[in-house]
C-alpha positions as CSV (number, residue, x, y, z in Angstrom):
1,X,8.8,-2.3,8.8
2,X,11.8,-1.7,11.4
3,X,11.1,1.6,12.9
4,X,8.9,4.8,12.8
5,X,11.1,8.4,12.6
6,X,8.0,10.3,12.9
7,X,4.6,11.0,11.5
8,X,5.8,10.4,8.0
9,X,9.1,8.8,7.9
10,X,9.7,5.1,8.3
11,X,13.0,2.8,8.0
12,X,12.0,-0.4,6.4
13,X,14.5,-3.2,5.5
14,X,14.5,-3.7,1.5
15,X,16.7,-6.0,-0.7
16,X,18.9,-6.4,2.2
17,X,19.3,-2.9,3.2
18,X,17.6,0.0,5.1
19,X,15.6,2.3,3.5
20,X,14.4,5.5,4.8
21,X,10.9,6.0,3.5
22,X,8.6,9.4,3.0
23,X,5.1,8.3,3.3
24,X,3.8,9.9,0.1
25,X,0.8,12.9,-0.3
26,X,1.5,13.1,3.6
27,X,2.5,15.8,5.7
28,X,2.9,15.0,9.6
29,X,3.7,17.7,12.4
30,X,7.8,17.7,12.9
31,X,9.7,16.9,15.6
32,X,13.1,17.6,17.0
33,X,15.6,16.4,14.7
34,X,18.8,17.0,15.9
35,X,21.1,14.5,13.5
36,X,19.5,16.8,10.8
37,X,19.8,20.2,12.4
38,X,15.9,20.4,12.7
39,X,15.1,21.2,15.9
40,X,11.0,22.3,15.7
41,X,8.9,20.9,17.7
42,X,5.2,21.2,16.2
43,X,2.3,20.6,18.1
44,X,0.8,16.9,17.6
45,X,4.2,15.9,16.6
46,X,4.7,12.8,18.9
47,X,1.3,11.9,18.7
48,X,1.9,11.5,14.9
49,X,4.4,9.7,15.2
50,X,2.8,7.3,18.0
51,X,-0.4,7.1,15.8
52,X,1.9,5.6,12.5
53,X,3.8,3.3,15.4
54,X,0.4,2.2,16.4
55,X,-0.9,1.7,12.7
56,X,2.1,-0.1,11.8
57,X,2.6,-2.0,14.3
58,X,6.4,-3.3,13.6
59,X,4.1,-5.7,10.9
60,X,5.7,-6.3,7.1
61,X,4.4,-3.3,4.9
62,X,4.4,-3.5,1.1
63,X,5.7,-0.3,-0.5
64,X,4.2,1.3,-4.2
65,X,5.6,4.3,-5.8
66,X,3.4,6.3,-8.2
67,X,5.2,9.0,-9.9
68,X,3.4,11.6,-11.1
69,X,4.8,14.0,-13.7
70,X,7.1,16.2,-12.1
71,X,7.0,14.6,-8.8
72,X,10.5,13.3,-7.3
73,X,11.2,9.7,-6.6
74,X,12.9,11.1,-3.5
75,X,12.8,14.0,-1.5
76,X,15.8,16.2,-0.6
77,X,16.8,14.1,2.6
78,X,17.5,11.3,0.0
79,X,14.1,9.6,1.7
80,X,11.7,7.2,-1.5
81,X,8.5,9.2,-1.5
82,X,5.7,6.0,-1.4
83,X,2.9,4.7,-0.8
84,X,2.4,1.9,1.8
85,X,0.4,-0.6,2.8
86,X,-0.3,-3.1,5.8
87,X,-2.4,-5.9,3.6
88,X,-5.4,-3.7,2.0
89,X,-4.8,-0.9,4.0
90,X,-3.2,2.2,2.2
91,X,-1.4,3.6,5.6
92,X,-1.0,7.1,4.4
93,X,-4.5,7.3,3.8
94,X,-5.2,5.9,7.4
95,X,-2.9,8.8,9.0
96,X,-4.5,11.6,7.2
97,X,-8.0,9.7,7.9
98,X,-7.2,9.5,11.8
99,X,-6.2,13.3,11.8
100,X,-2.8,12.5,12.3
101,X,-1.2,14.3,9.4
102,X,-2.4,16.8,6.9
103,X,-2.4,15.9,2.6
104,X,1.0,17.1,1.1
105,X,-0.1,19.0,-1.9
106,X,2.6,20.2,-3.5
107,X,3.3,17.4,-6.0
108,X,0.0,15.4,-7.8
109,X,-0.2,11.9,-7.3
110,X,-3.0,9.5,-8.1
111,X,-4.8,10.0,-4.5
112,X,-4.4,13.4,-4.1
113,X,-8.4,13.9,-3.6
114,X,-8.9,11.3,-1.9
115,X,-6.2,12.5,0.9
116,X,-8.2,16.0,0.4
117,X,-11.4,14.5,1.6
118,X,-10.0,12.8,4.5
119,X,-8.6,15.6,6.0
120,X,-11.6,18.0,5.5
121,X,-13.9,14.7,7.0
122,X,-10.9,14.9,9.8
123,X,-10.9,18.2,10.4
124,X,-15.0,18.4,10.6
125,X,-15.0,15.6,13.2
126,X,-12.1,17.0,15.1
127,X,-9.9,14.3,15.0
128,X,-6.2,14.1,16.1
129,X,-4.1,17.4,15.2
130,X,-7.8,19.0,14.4
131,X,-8.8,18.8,18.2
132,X,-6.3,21.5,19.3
């Protein structure tokens, strides 16, 4: 892993390259994004994006796609929509399980209800964004 953009976007190095990466099923808080004429500024939105750092690390991460039918490959900033890891540990699960990102539900993919759970057990214990 090379760097953390914010709560759901990563650049990891990959067959010699950079690769932006969407952490799939999740939705994190934005942040000002000025290279991409976003310039919201959610609440939470740093602290997403320190909660991934701290998650990650800067340790190797193993990346999985799953497409489900009708889901993209990519999104529309050209990012891979996957899943990844850090050894066993699903990372995109982890955020939503922390409360620092919400389940993306517009597309299905193979752990949809699991990220569903997480974030209700988040929100119930008032973890991360679910404190405010």
């Amino acid at each position: 892993m090379k760097r953390v953009i914010d709560g759901d976007t990563v650049v990891v190095g990959r067959c010699g390259a950079l690769q932006k990466v969407r952490l799939k099923g999740v939705d994190a808080p934005e942040i000002p994004h000025p290279d991409h004429g976003q310039f919201k500024n959610d609440p939470f939105g740093y602290e997403s994006r320190e909660c991934l750092r701290e998650i990650l690390d800067g340790r190797p991460v193993r990346l999985r796609s799953a497409l489900a039918s009708g889901a993209p490959e990519h999104d529309d900033y050209g990012r891979l929509l996957a899943y990844i890891y850090d050894g066993d540990t699903l990372v995109n699960a982890e955020l939503i399980r922390r409360g620092c990102a919400r389940a993306f539900l517009k597309y299905p993919h193979p752990h949809r209800e699991e990220f569903i759970e997480l974030e209700a057990r988040a929100r119930t214990q008032g973890l991360g964004l679910w404190a405010r």
